[in-house]
N, C-alpha and C positions, 0 to 999 in steps of 0.2 A: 817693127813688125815682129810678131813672136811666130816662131819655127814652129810651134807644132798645131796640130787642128783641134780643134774642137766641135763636138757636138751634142745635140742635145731637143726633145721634144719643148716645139715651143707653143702649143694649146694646151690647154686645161685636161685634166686626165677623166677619164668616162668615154662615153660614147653620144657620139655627135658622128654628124658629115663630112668633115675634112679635119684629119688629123693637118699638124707642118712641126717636120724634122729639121732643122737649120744647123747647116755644117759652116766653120767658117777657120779660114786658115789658108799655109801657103797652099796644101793638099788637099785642100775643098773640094775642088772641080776634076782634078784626076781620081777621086774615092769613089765620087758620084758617078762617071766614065764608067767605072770598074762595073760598080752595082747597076748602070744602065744599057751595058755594051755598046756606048754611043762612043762617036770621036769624035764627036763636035757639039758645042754645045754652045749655041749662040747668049749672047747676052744681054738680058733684059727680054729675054721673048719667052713667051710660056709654052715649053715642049713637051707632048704627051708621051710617055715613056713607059717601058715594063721597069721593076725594078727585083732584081735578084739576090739572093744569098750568097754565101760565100759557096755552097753547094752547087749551082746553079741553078736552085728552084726558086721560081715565083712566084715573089711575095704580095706584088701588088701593081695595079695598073696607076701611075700617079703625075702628075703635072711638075716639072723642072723648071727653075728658074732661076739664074746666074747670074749674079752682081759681079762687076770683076771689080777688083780691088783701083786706085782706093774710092769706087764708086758703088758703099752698100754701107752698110749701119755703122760697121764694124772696122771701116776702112782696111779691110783685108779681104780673099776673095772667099765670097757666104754664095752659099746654094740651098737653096729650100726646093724641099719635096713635100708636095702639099698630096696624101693621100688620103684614102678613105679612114672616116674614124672610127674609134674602137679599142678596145684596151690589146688588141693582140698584134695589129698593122702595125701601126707604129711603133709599139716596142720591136716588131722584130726587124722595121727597118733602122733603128737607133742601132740595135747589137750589129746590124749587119755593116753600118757605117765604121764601128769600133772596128770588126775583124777587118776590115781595112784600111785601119790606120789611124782613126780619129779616135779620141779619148774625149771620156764624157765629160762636157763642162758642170764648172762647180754652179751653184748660185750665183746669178748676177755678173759673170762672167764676159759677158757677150757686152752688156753696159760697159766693163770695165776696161776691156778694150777697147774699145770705141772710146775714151777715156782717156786711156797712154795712148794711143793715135792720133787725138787731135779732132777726133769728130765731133765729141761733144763733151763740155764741161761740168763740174760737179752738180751745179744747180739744176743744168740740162738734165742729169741720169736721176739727181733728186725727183723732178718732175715726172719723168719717163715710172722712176717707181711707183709714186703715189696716184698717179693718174688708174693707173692698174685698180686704186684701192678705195679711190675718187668717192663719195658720200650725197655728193650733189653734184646738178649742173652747173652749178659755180662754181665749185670747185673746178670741174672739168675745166669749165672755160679759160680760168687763172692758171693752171699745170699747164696747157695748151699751148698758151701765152709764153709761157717759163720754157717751155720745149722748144720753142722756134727762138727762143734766146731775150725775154723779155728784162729780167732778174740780172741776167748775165751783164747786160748793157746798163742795167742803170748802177749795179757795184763796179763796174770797169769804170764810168764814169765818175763815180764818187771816189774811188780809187785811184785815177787819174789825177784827180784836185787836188788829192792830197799831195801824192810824188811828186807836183807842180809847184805845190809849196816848201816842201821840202827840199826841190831844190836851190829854192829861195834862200832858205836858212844855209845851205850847205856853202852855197857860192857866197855867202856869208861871212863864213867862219874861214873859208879858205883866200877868199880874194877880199879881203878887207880894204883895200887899198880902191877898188875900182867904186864909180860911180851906181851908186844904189838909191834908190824914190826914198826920201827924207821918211816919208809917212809909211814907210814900209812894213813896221807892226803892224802899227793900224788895220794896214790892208790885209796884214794876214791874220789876226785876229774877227775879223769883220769876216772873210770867206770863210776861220773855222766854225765861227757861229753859225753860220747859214748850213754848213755842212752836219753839224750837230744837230741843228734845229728839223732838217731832211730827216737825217737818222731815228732820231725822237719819235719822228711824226709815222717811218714806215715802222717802226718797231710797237710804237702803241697800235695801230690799226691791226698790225700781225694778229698780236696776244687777245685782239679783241674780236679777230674773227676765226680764232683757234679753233673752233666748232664747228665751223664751213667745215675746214679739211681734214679734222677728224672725226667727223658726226656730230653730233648736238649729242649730248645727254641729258635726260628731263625725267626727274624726279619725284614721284606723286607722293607724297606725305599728308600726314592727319595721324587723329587718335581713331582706334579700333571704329570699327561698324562704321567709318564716313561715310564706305561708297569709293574706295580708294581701287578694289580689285575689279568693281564694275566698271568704273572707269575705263581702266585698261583693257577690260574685255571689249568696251564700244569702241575704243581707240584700233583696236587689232581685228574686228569684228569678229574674233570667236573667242570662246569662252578658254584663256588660257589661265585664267587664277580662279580658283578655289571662291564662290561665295557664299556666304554664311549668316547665321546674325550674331555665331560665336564669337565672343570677342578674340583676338591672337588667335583666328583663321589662316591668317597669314603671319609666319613664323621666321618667314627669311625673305631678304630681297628678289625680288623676277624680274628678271631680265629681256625684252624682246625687243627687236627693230621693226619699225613701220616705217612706210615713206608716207610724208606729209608736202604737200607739194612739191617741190623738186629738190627734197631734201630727203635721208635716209637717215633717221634720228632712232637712238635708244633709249625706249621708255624703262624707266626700273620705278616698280608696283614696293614700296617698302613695308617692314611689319607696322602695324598700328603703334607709336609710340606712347608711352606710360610707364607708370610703375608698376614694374615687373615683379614677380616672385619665381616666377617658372625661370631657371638657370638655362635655357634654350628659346625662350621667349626672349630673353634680356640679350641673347648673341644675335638675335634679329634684330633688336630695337638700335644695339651699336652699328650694326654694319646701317641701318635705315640711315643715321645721323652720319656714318661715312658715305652713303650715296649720295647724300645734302652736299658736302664739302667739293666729291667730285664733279657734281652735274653743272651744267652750261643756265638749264632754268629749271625753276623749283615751281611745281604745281601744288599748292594748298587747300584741300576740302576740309570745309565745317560744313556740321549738317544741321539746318534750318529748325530740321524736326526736333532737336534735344539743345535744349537750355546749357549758355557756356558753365564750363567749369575749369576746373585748374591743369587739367591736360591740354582743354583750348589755349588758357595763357602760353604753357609750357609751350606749343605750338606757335604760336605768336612771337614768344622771344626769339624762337629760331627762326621766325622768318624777318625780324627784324635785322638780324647778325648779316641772314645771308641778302640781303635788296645790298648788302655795301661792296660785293663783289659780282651777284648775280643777278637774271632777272625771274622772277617773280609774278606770278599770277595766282590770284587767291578767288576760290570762287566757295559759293553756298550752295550746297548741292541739297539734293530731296526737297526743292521749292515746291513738287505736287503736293506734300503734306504740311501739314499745321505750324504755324511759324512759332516757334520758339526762341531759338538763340538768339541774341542781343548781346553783343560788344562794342559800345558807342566808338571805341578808336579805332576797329579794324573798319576798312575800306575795301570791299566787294569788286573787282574787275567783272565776275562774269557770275551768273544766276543760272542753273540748271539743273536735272536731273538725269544723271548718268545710265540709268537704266533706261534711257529714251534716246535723248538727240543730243550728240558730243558735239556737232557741228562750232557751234561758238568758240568750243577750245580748240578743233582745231585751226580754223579761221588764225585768231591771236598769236598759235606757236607759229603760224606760218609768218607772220607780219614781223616776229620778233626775230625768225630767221632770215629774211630778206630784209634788214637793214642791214645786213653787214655783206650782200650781195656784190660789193662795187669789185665785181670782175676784170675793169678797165685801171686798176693800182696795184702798184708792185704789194709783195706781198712774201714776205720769210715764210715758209712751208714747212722748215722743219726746226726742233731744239737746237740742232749746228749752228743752222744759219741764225737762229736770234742771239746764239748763245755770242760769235762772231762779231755782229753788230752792236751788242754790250759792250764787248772788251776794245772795241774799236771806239768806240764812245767814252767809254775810261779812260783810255787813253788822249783822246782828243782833249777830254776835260782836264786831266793832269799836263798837258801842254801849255796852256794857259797861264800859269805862274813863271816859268822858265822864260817864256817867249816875250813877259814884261819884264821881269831881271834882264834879260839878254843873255840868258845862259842857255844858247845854243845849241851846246851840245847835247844839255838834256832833253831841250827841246826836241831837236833834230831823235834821239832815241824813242821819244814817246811817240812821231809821225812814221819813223820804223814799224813800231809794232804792231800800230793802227792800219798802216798797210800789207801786214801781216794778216790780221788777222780778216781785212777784207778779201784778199789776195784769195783765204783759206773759201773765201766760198767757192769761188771758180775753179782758180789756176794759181799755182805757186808763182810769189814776186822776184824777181828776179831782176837786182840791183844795173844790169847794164840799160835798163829800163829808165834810172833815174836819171842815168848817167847821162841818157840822149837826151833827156829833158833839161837837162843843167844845161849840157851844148849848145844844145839847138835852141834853146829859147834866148840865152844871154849871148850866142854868137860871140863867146870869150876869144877864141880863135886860140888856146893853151893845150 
């Protein structure tokens, strides 16, 4: 438990209806006393209170309620004072906490105790952050999931397999003399495959629904005049880009978020790509071919009305590059006028005119975002955690030479690390862990 208190505004700053100031500490519930003139302060029941300055004037009339330790977020004793909101209430009941004793917590602080306390594990406070920051309702759903300990339970358990086999090899290397299953490689070659093959499989699904939990970003490209800023305007319904029939109208990327069914995606409107002569035209055209690289999926107008030419190709080869990492939808816009263009290799997804009805595109970006929906599978959420389940995997796979040598101990080192670094999602590993598992499972009786 740490000695001193903490506090700190835990709503969003502005004004709204109910501010909450959250104190948490050994001194929580005597600060709150102070500033309440109460002497009892039951727990878990919501007490209507005045709340005072260090002056004795009042600040605000507010709702008390007392978690006692270790029964509250933070497994220490937290009190929140839910008052009226507004940018000047609750600051002055934050200062008025401080002049009695509690000092303002830093960022993220309140997660991090609750952390070294044992309330919740890294994956958990991972979830608790990103949820705040959540993009979709799948998203939510899958952080949800990870808060009540979803993540936490299926790396303890692949974590467990491991230390299980490890102590395989250990009581190996140390009790050579005792009776061990002939086919004992075998066996543990065979679980680390299956355990690899787990790993593979949550790690490709992660990186391939990396867009759920960071937003999608979707990318509208073409050469000058397609129809690329109308687009965006029907997708946003107001008029946020510039239209023109001047070519290089659009001179730099645009940036905006629309929700598309239960999803909050970032559309970026790029410059018309070509050859440039204007040296601020051509800082548009780079950053347009950097928003291609970044984006989740690539939207493609050609316009029906004008006969291809070699900006069309130039368009075409980048969309051939990007279908090999991203998805892609190429549609023919301004079909109300006179058909022109003809490219016998490209293949048309969707027909429209963006100065009318978007519906179609947005229909398709929605379908391309709920494939990757499955809410109900574990799911790495952050760079950490995939980073972790790499080097856990590296490790696993350099195992495998050692473990048919029979050179143990290298072995035995590479199932160390690997339980390291699974360890690193959660909770630090902590070797008397292995040790129970050596005991207890071969009953060495040593």
């Amino acid at each position: 438990m740490h000695s001193d208190t903490i506090s700190a505004i835990a709503t969003a700053n502005g004004i709204g209806s109910i501010a909450i100031i959250r104190i948490s500490g050994d001194n929580a519930l005597k600060i709150v006393k102070k500033l309440t003139k109460k002497t009892e302060i039951e727990p878990r029941y919501a007490t209507l209170s005045c709340v005072y300055d260090s002056n004795n004037t009042l600040i605000d009339e507010a709702i008390i309620i007392y978690f006692q330790a270790p029964h509250s977020f933070t497994a220490e004793h937290v009190v929140e004072i839910q008052c009226h909101g507004g940018f000047i209430v609750a600051q002055s009941i934050l200062k008025a906490t401080v002049n009695a004793g509690a000092r303002l917590a830093t960022p993220g602080e309140f997660s991090k105790r609750a952390f070294f306390n044992g309330r919740i594990d890294l994956s958990e406070a991972e979830a608790i952050a990103q949820l705040i920051e959540a993009k979709s309702e799948d998203a939510a759903k899958i952080l949800a999931a990870q808060m009540k300990g979803s993540l936490k339970y299926f790396i303890e358990n692949i974590r467990d397999e491991i230390i299980h086999i490890l102590a395989f090899s250990e009581v190996t290397i140390d009790y050579a003399e005792e009776d061990l299953p002939e086919d004992l490689v075998v066996q543990i070659k065979s679980k680390l495959d299956e355990l690899y093959k787990l790993l593979n499989k949550t790690l490709e699904a992660s990186k391939a629904r990396e867009g759920l939990m960071q937003g999608f970003r979707v990318a509208i490209i073409g050469k000058p005049n397609v129809g690329k800023s109308s687009l965006l305007n029907a997708l946003l319904n107001f008029d946020r880009a510039i239209v023109s029939d001047i070519a290089g109208t659009t001179r730099d990327t645009i940036e905006e978020q629309v929700k598309i069914g239960t999803h909050l995606i970032r559309i970026v409107d790029t410059a018309g790509i070509r050859e440039a002569n204007d040296e601020i035209e051509k800082i548009g055209i780079e950053r347009s071919l950097e928003a291609i690289d970044l984006s989740d999926i690539v939207v493609a107008l050609f316009d029906s009305s004008r006969a291809a030419d070699t900006e069309d190709k130039k368009i075409i080869t980048l969309l051939e590059n990007a279908k090999k990492s991203k998805k892609v939808i190429v549609i023919k816009n301004k079909i109300d006028l006179e058909e022109k263009f003809s490219f016998p290799s490209l293949d048309f997804d969707l027909e429209l005119n963006s100065k009318d009805d978007v519906s179609s595109l947005v229909k398709a970006l929605e379908a391309i975002m709920d494939r990757n929906n499955s809410s109900d599978e574990i799911m790495l959420i952050s760079s950490r955690q995939i980073n972790a389940v790499e080097e856990t995997m590296k490790n696993v796979e350099e195992s495998f030479i050692p473990l048919e040598d029979q050179e143990l101990e290298i072995f035995s080192f590479h199932l160390n690390e690997a339980v390291k670094e699974m360890a690193s999602i959660t909770r630090p590993f902590e070797n008397d862990e292995m040790l129970d598992k050596m005991f207890g499972s071969f009953c060495l009786g040593k």
